[in-house]
N, C-alpha and C positions, 0 to 999 in steps of 0.2 A: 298391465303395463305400468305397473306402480311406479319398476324403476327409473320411469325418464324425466321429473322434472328433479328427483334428490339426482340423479348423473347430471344435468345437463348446470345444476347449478354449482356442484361441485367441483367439474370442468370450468364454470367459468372461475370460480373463486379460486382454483389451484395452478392455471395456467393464465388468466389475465386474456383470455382470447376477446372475449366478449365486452370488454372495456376502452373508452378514448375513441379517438377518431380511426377513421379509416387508415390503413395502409397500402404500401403499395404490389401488397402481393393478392387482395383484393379487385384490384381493376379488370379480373383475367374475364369475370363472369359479363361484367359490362358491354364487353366487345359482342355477344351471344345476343344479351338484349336487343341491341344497337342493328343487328343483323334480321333480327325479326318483327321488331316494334318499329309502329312510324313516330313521326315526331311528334313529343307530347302526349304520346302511350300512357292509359289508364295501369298501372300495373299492382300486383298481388303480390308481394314475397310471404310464403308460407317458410315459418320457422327461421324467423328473420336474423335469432342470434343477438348483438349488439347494435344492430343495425349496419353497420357499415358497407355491407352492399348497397342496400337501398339506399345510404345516404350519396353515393358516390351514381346511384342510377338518380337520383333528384339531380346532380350537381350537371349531369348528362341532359339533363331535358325533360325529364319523367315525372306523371305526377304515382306516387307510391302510397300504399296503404304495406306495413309490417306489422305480420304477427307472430306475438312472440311468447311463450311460453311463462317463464321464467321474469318474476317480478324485478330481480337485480338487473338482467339483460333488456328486457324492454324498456324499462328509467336510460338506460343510455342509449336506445333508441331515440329517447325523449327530447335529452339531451342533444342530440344532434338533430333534432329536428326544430330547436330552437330558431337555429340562423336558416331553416330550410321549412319555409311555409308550406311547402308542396310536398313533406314527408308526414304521414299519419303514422302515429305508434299506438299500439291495439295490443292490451295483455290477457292471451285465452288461449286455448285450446281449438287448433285447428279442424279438427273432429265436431265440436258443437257453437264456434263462436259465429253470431248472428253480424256478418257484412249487408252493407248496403250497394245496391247497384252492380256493373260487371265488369269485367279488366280485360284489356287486351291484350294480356300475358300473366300467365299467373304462372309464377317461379319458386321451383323447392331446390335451393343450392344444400349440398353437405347433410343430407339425412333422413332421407327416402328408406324406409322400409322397418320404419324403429317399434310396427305392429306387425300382428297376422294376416297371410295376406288377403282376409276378409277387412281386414281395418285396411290395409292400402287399397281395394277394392271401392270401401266405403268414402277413403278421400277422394280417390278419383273420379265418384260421381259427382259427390259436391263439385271439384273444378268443372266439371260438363254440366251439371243443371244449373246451378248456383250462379258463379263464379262467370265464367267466359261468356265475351261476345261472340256472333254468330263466326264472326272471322277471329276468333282471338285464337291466342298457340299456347301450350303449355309448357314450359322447360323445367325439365325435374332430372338432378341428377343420380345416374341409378349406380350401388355397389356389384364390382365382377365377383363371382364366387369365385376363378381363377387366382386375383391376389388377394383375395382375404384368404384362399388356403395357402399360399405361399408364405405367408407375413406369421402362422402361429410359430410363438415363443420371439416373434421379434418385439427387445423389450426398451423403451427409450427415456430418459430423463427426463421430466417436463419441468421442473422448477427444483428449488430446494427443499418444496416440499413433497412432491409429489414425484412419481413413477407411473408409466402404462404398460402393460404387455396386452401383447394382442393371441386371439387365440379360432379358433376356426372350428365350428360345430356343424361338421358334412353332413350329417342325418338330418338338420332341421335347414341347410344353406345359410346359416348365419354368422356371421363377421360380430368376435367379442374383442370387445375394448375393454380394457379391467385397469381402473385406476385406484392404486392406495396411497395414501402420507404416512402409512406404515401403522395407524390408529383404526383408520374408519376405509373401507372398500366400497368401492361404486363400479356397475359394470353397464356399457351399453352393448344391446344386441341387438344388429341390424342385416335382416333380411336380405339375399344378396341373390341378384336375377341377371340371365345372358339377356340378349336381346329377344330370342323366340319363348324364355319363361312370360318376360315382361309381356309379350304379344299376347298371350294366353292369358294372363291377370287381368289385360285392357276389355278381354270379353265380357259383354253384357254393362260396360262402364259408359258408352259415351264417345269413348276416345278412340284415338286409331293411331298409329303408329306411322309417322311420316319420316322419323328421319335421327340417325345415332351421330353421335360428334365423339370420340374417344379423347379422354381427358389425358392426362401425366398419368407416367407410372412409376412403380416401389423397384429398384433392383434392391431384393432382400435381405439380400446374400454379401452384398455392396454397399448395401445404408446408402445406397445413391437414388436420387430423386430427377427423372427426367420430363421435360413440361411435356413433350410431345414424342406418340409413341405409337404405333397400330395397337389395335383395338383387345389384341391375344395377350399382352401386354401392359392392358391400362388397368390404370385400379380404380377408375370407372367411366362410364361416358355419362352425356348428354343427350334424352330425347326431345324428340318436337310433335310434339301431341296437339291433334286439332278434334273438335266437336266433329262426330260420324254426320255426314253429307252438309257440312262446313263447305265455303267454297278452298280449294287447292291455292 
């Protein structure tokens, strides 16, 4: 997995994702939280980005620990967690980095499956032995293999400097991102599960599958974006994962 922190900082450096404060097309995951966590939830964002979820689940009530990969992205983690005492920024690798105590929610927004599915196996247990309280829930959002085959050769602008096409590898279920500035190429490939794959991966983890939320979907064909869409359709949902004989 060599490629994921030369992608993930390339992305932020060529798109500016992962920089400044929050936005408002951020807030969507907030509401998920808010639905699951009581007030003043211990929570866990794995692969936190810039921080700006977590900074916006603090602003909500939350107290958050962000882990973030990527030395540029976690600093503005940092950065917003200035004016926000109750946001921790943590720079490491979600696979070996040593947390303290458990949460009662641990959240993977935007990039679930960027190993084999023996590494998302292995993240999964850390959430259930590690990580979660005896009642805690996990929300991890997972990719359809539906639109990531539908999306190969859809190719889109991201800045002045950069371009992405996207591309779709059905032998292995994997959804490619291929980003160049026309010098240097970065690709991310991410593992792409239905709901009864995902069921099958959760075996021998910990976890157990209580419940899909279906995100927005890609009309590809369209270049249109719709927030809300059945699930045949989405380009991905949301699970809600609880520790096996967890109370319901």
């Amino acid at each position: 997995m060599d490629w994921i922190q030369r992608f993930y900082a390339k992305q932020a450096e060529w798109s500016g994702l992962y920089r400044g404060p929050p936005q408002a097309y951020h807030q969507g995951k907030i509401g998920l939280l808010t639905a699951h966590a009581p007030a003043g939830a211990r929570i866990l964002e794995l692969g936190a980005g810039g921080g700006q979820h977590a900074a916006l689940a603090v602003d909500a009530g939350f107290d958050v620990t962000a882990v973030e990969l990527v030395p540029e992205s976690a600093e503005n983690i940092r950065q917003l967690a200035v004016e926000r005492p109750r946001l921790t920024a943590i720079q490491g690798d979600f696979y070996t980095v040593p947390l303290d105590g458990r949460f009662d929610v641990v959240c993977y927004w935007d990039g679930f499956g960027v190993g084999t599915d023996d590494d998302q196996r292995r993240l999964l247990r850390r959430i259930a032995d590690e990580w979660l309280t005896d009642d805690g829930v996990a929300l991890i959002d997972i990719y359809t293999p539906w639109s990531a085959a539908k999306s190969a050769g859809y190719r889109q602008k991201i800045s002045e400097l950069a371009h992405r096409t996207y591309d779709y590898d059905a032998s292995g279920g994997r959804w490619l991102d291929i980003w160049t500035d026309g010098q240097q190429t970065v690709r991310q490939s991410l593992r792409c599960y239905s709901p009864p794959d995902l069921a099958l991966l959760l075996e021998g983890t910990g976890l157990s599958l209580m419940s899909v939320t279906p995100g927005g979907g890609m009309d590809w064909a369209a270049r249109t974006w719709h927030d809300a869409v059945p699930l045949v359709q989405a380009m991905m949902f949301t699970v809600r994962l609880s520790r096996i004989n967890s109370r319901p």
